[in-house]
Backbone as a chain_set.jsonl record, in Angstrom:
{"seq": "XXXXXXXXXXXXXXXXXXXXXXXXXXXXXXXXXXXXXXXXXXXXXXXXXXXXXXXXXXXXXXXXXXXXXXXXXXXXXXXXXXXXXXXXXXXXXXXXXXXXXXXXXXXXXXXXX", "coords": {"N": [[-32.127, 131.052, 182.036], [-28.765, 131.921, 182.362], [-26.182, 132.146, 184.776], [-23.809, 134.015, 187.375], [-21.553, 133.661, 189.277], [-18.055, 135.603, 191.375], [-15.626, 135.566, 193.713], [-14.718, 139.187, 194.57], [-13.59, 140.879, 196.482], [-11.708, 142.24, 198.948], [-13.48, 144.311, 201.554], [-14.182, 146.826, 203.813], [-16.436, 146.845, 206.755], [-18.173, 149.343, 206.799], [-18.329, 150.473, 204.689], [-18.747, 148.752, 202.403], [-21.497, 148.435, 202.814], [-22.287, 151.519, 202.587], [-21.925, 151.344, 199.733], [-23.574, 149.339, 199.226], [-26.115, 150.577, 199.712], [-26.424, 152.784, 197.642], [-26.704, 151.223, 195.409], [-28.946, 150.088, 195.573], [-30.318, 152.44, 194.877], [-29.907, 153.215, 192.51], [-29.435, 150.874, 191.146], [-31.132, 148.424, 188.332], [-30.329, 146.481, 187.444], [-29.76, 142.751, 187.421], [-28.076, 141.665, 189.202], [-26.303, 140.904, 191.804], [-24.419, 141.761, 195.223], [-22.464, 140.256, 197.386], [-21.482, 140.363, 200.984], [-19.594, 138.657, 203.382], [-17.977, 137.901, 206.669], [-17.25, 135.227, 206.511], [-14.974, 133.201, 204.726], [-16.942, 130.977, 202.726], [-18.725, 128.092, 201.095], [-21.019, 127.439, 202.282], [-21.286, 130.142, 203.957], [-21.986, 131.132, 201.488], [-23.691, 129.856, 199.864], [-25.719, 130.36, 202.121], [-26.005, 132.851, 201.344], [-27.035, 133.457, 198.773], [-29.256, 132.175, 198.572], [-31.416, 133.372, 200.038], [-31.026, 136.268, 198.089], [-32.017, 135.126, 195.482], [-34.487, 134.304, 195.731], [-35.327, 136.662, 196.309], [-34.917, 138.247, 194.372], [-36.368, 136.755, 192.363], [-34.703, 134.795, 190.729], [-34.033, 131.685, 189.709], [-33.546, 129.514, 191.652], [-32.176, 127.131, 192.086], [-30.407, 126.922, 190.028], [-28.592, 128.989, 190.33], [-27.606, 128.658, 192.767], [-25.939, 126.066, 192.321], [-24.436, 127.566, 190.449], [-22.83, 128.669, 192.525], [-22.045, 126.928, 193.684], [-20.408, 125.066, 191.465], [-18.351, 127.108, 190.684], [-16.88, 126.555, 193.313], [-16.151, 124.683, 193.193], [-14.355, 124.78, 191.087], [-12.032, 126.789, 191.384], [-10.473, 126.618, 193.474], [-7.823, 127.891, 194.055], [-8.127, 130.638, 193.847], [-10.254, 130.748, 195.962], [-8.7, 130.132, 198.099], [-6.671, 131.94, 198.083], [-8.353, 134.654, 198.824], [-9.354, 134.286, 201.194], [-7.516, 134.232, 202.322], [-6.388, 136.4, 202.593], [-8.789, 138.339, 203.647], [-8.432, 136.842, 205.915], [-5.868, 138.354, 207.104], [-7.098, 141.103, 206.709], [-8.697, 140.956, 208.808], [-11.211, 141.937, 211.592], [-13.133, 143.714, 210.88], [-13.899, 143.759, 207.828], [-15.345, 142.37, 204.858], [-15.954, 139.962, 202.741], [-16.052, 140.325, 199.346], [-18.292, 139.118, 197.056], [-20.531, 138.631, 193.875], [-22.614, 137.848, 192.354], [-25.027, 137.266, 189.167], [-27.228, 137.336, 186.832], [-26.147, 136.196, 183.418], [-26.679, 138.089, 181.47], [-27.221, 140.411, 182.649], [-25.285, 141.285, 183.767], [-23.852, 141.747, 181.649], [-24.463, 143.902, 180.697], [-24.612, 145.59, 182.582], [-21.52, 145.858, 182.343], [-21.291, 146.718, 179.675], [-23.164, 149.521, 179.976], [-21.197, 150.853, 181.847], [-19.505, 150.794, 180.104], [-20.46, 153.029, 177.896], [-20.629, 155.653, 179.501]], "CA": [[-31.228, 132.123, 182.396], [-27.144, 131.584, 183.355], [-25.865, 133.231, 185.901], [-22.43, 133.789, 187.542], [-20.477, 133.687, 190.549], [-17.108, 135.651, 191.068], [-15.729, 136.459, 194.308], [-13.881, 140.421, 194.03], [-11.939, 140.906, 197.094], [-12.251, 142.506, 200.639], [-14.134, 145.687, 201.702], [-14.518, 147.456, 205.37], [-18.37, 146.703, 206.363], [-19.024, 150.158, 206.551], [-17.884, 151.393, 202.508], [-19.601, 148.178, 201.288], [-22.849, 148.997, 203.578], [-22.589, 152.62, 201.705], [-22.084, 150.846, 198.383], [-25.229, 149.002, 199.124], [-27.465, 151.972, 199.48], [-26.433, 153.555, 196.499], [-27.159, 150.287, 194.121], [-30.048, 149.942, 195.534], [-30.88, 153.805, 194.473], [-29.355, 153.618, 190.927], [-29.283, 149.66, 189.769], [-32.073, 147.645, 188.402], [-30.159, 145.177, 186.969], [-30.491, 141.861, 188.068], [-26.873, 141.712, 189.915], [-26.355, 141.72, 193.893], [-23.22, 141.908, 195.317], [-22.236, 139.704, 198.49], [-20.17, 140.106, 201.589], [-19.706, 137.994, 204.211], [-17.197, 137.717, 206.865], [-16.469, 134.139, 206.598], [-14.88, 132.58, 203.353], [-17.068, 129.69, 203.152], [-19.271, 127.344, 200.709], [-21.784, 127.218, 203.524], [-22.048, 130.986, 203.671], [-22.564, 131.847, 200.782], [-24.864, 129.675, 199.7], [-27.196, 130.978, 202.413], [-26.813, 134.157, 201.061], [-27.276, 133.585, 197.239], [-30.796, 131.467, 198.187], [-31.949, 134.269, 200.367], [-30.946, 137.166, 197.293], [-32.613, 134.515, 194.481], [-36.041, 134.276, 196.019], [-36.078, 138.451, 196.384], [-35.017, 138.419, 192.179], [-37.088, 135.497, 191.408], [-33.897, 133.489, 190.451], [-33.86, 130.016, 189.706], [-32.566, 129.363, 193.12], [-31.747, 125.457, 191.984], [-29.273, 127.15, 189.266], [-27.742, 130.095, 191.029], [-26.631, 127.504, 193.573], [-25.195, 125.267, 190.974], [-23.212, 128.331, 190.071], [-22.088, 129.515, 193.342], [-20.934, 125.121, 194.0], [-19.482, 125.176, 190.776], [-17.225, 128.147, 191.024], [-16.097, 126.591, 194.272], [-15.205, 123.219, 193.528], [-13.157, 125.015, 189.962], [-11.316, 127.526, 191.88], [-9.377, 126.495, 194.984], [-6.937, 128.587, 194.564], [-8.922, 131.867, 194.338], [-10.674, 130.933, 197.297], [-7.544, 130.264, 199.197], [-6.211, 133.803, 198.233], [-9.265, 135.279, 199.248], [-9.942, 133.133, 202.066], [-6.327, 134.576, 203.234], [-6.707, 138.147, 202.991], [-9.924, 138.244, 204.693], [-8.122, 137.279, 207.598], [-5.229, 139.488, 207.168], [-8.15, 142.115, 207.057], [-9.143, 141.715, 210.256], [-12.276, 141.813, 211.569], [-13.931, 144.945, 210.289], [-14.209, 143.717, 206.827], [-16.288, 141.469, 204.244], [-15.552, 139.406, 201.263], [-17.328, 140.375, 198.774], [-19.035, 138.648, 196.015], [-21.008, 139.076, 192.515], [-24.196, 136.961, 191.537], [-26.371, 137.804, 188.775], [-27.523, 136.396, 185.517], [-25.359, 136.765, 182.379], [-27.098, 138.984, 180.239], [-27.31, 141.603, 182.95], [-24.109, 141.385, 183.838], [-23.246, 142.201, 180.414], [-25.55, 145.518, 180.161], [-24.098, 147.163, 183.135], [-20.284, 146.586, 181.764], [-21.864, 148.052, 178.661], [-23.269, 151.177, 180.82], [-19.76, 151.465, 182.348], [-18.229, 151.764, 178.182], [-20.509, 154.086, 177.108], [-20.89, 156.787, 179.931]], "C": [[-29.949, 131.501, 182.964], [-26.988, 132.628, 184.318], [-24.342, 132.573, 186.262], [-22.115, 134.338, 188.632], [-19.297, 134.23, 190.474], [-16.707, 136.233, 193.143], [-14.643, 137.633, 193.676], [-12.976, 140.929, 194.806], [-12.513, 141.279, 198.735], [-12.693, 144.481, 200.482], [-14.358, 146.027, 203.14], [-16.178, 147.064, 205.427], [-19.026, 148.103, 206.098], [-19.095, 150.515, 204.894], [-18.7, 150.319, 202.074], [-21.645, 148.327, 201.991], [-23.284, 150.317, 202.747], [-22.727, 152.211, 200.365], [-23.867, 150.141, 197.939], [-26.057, 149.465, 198.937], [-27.863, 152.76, 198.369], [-26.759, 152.568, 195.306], [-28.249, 150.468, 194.546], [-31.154, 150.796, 195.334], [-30.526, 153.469, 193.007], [-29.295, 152.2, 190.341], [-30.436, 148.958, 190.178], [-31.632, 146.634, 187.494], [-30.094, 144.434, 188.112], [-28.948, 141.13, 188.57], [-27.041, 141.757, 191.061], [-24.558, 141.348, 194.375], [-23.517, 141.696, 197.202], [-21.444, 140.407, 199.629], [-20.708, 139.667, 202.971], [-18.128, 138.055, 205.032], [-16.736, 136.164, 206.885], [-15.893, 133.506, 204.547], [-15.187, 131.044, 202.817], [-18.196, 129.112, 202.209], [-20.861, 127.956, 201.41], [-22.919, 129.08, 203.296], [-22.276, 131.796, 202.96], [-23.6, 131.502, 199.556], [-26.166, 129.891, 200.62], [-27.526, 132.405, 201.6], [-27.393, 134.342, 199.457], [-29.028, 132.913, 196.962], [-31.406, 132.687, 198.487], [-32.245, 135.57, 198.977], [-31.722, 136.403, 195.954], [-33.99, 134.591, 194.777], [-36.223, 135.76, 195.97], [-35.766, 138.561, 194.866], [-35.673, 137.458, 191.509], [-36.337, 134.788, 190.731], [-34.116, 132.183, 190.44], [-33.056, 129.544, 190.968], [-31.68, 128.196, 192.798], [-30.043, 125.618, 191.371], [-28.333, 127.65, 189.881], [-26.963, 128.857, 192.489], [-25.719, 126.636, 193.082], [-24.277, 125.958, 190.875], [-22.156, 128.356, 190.592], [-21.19, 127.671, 193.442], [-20.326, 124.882, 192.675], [-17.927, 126.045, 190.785], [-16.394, 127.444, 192.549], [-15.738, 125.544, 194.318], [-14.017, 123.619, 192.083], [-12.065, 126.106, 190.102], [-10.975, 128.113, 193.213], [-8.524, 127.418, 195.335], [-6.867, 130.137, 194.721], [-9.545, 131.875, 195.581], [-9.425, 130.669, 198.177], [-6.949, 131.215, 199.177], [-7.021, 134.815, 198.865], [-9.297, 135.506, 200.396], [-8.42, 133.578, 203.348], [-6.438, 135.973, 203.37], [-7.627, 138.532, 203.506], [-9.064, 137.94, 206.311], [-7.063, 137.943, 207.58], [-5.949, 140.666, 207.176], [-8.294, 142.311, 208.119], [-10.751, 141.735, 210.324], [-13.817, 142.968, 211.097], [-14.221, 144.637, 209.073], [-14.626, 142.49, 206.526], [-15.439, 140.911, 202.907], [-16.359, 139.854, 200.461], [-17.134, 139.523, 197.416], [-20.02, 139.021, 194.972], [-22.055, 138.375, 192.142], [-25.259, 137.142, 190.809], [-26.578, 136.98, 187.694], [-26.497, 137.369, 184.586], [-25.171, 138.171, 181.765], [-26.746, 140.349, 181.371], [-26.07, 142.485, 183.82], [-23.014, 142.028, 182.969], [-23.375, 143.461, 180.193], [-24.817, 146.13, 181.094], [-22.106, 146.745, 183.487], [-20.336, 147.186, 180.835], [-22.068, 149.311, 178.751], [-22.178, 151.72, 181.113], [-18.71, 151.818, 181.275], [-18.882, 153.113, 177.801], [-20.553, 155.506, 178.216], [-19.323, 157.33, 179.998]], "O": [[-29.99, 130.689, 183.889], [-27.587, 133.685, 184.515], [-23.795, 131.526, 185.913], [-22.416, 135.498, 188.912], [-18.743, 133.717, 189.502], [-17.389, 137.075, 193.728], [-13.906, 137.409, 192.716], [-11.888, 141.365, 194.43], [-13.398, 140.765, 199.419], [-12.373, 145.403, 199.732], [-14.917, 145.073, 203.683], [-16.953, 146.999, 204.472], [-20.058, 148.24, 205.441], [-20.086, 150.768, 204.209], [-19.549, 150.7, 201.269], [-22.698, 148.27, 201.356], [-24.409, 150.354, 202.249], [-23.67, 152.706, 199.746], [-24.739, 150.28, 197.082], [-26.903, 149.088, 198.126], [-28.952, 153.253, 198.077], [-27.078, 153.081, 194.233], [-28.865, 151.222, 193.793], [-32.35, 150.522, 195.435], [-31.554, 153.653, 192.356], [-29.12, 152.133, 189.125], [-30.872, 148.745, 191.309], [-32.427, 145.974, 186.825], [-30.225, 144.805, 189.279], [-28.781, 139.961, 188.224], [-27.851, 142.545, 191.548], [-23.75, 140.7, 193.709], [-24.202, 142.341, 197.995], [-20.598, 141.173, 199.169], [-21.729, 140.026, 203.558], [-17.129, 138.218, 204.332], [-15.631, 136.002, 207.402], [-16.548, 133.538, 203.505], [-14.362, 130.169, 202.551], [-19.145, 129.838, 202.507], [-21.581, 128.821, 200.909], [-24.06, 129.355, 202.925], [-22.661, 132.933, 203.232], [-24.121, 132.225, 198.707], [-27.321, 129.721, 200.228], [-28.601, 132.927, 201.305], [-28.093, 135.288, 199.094], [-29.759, 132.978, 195.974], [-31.959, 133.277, 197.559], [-33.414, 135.885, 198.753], [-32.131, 137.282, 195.196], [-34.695, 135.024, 193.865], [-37.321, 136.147, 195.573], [-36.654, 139.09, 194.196], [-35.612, 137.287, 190.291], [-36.909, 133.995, 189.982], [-34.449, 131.66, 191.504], [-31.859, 129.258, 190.937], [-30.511, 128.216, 193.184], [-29.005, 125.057, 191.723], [-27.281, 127.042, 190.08], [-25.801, 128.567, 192.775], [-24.612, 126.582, 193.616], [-23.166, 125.476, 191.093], [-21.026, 128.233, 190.119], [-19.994, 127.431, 193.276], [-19.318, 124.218, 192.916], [-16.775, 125.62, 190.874], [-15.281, 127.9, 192.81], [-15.044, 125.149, 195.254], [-12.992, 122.948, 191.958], [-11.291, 126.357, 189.178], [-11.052, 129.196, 193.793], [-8.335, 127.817, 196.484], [-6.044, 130.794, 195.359], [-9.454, 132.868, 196.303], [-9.45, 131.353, 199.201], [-6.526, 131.605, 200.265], [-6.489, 135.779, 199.415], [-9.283, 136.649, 200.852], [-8.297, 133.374, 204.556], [-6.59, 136.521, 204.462], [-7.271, 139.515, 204.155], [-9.086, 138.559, 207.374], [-7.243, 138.594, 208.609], [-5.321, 141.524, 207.797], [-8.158, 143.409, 208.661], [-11.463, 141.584, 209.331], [-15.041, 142.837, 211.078], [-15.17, 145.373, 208.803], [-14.524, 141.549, 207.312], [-14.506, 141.438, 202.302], [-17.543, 139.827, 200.798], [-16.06, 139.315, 196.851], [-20.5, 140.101, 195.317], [-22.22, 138.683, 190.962], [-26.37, 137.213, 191.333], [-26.052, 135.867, 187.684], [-26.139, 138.538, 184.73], [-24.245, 138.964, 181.599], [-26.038, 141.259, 180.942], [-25.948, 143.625, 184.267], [-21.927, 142.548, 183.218], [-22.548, 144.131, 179.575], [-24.273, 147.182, 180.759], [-21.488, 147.151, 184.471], [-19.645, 148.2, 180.734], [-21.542, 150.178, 178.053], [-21.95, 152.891, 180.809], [-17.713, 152.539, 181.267], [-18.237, 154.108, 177.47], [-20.498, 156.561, 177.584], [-19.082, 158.472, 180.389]]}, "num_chains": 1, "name": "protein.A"}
């Protein structure tokens, strides 16, 4: 299985806290969606081991991913990595981690409905 790393931008904790509740009512794809307040290597490989062992991920890979993506795009994480703190402390970075395929199916869901 591949899988993929992206981060997507900043979110208040509470709206992505509500966002949470509602995937976890309506999606069974094999996607999870991060946020952390720091913009950091560090933490977000704790959180991608933690979310791999609850999907039965290849933890070894999905790490691979997330340290790939962050040694090939410096300068996304330094945009990021800046608006996060122009945010302020109420909000999260968020992030994207799932395997390919199922990544694929629910932009598919989002063409045809």
């Amino acid at each position: 299985m591949r899988y993929t790393f992206e981060l997507l931008g900043i979110s208040p904790v509470l709206h992505f806290f509500n966002q949470q509740q509602k995937l976890q009512v309506e999606n069974n794809l094999n996607v999870e969606y991060l946020g952390n307040r720091k913009c950091s290597l560090d933490v977000f490989l704790k959180s991608v081991e933690t979310v791999s062992a609850h999907r039965s991920w290849r933890v070894d890979r999905v790490v691979e991913t997330v340290i790939n993506f962050w040694m090939n795009n410096a300068d996304s994480i330094q945009y990021w990595n800046s608006r996060l703190k122009d945010a302020g402390e109420g909000n999260l970075l968020v992030a994207r981690v799932g395997d390919i395929k199922s990544l694929r199916q629910s932009f598919e869901s989002l063409l045809n409905n």
